[in-house]
N, C-alpha and C positions, 0 to 999 in steps of 0.2 A: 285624647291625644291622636294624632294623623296618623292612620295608617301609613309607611314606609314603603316602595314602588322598590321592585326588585332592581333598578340601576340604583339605586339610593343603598340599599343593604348590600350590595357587591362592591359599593364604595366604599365601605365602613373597613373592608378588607379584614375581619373576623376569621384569623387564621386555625383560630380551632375549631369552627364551625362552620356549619352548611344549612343554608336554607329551604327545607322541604314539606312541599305541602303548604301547610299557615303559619309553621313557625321555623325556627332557630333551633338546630339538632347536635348535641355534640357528646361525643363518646369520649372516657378519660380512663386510662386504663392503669391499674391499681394490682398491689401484688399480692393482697388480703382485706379482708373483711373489715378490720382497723381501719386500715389508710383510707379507706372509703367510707367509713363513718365520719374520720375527723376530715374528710375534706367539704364533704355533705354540710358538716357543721361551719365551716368556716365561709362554706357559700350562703347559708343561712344569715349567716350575718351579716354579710355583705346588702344581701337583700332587704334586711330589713329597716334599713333608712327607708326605703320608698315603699315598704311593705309590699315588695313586688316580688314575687320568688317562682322557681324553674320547677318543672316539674318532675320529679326523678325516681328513677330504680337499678337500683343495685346486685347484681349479678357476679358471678364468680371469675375476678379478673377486670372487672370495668363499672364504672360507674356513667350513668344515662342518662342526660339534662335534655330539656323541653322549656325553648321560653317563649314565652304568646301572652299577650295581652289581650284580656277579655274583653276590653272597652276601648279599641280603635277605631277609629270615625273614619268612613267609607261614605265618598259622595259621588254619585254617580252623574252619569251626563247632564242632567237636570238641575246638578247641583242638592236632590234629595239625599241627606246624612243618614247612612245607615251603622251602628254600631253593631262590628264584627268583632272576629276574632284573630286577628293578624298579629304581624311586628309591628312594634312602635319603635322610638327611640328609646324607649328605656329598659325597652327587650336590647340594642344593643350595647347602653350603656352597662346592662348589669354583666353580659358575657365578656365584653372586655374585661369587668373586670375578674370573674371568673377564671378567663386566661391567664390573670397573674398570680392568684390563689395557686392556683395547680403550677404555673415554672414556680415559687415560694416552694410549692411541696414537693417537687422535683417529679409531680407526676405529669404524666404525656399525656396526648390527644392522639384520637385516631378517626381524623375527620371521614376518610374513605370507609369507614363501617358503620355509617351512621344509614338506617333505610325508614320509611314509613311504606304502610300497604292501606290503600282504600279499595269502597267497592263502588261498583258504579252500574247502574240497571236503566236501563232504557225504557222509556215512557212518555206516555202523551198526557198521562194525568198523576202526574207527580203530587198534587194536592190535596186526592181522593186517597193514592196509596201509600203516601207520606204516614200517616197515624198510624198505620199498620205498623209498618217498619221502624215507628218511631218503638210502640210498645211492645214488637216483640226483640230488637234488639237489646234496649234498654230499661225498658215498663217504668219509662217517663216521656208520657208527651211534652214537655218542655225542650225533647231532644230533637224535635223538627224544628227547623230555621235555628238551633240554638247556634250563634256567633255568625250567622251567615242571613245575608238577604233573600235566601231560597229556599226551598223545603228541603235543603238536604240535612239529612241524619247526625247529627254529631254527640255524641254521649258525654254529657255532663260531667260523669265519674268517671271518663277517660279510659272505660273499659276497654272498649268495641272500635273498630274500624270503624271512620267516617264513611256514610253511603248518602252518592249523592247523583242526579238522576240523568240520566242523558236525552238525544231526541230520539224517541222512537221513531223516525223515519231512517236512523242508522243504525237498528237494530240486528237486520236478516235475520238468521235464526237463533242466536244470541243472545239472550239479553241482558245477562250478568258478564261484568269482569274483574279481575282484579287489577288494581296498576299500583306498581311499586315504585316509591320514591327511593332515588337513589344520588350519592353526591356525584358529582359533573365526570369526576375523576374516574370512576370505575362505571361508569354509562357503558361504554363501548365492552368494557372484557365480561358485563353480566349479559348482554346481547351474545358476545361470540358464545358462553357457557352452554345457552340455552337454543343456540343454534347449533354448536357440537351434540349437547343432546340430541339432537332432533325434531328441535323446533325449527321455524321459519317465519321469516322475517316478511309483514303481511304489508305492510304501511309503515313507511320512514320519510313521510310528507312531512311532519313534524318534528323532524329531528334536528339537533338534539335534546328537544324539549321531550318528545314524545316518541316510542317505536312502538310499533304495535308488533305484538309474536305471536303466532297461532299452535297450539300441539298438533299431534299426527291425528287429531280428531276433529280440528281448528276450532277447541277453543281458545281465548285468545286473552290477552294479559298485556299490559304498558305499559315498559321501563319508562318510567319519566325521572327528569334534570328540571330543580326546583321550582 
């Protein structure tokens, strides 16, 4: 199935969700450990006409859905098909319906608390030090290139942050960072937070896709918007 282009998934207009990273993110917030079993359960079944199911964890107060299609087709300028890991359309058919499950159960979303965190390390030979990374992250080499046409890192079991590699000619002296995905809606107040701290705002070239922050030590970290 076709990978889905971010003006395609902002048209689908998925009010309970946010799209960050590679997939489909949404937080639903629950008053006990029950309600969040049976609501778990009634997503399950919803999924399983197309045996396509979200990936989830349930915490005190909220229940955490992830939907990504393992087998979306990715063609690049050449028209070469690469199967990745993205939206498809049936990642947003199943949240729609998801979103009716939960108004049914009268539980809420809480799109603006939805975050993911990647890591990202600068290099010129991403191919040589990809296996490394693959097996000390996850001690599975299958975790390099898994769902992506690059050698970047993504853990199979859904441990571990994605790490995936940048150019070493924009390194400086740097060469790790973190970037956190964040929904559109609280971009700007997690920027102000982290500036009240005492951070500073290093690179907003890309914004509001990307801001770049540095600490009082400059290292440096990226609010990113889907």
């Amino acid at each position: 199935m076709d990978m889905l282009t971010g003006e395609e998934i902002a048209a689908a207009e998925l009010t309970d969700w946010r799209k960050l990273a590679q997939g489909l993110h949404a937080r639903y917030l629950v008053d006990d450990f029950g309600t969040g079993a049976r609501f778990v359960t009634a997503v399950g079944e919803a999924g399983s006409g197309a045996a396509h199911y979200p990936s989830v964890s349930v915490g005190a107060g909220h229940v955490d859905l992830k939907l990504v299609s393992a087998d979306a087709v990715y063609r690049d300028d050449d028209g070469t098909e690469y199967v990745v890991e993205w939206v498809t359309q049936q990642d947003v058919d199943l949240a729609r319906r998801i979103t009716d499950i939960a108004a049914d159960l009268s539980i809420e979303a809480d799109p603006a608390a939805v975050s993911v965190l990647e890591l990202g390390l600068d290099t010129g030979r991403s191919s040589a030090i990809a296996p490394v990374w693959a097996a000390l992250l996850t001690g599975d080499p299958r975790a390099q290139g898994h769902g992506s046409p690059s050698d970047e890192i993504r853990d199979p079991g859904g441990r571990m942050p994605n790490l995936w590699f940048g150019d070493a000619g924009e390194a400086g002296s740097q060469r790790f960072h973190v970037e956190v995905y964040v929904a559109a809606e609280v971009a700007a107040q997690r920027i102000a937070a982290a500036v009240a701290a005492g951070g500073t705002v290093v690179d907003d070239s890309g914004a509001p896709g990307l801001t770049v922050i540095a600490d009082q030590d400059g290292n440096t970290g990226v609010v990113c918007v889907a």
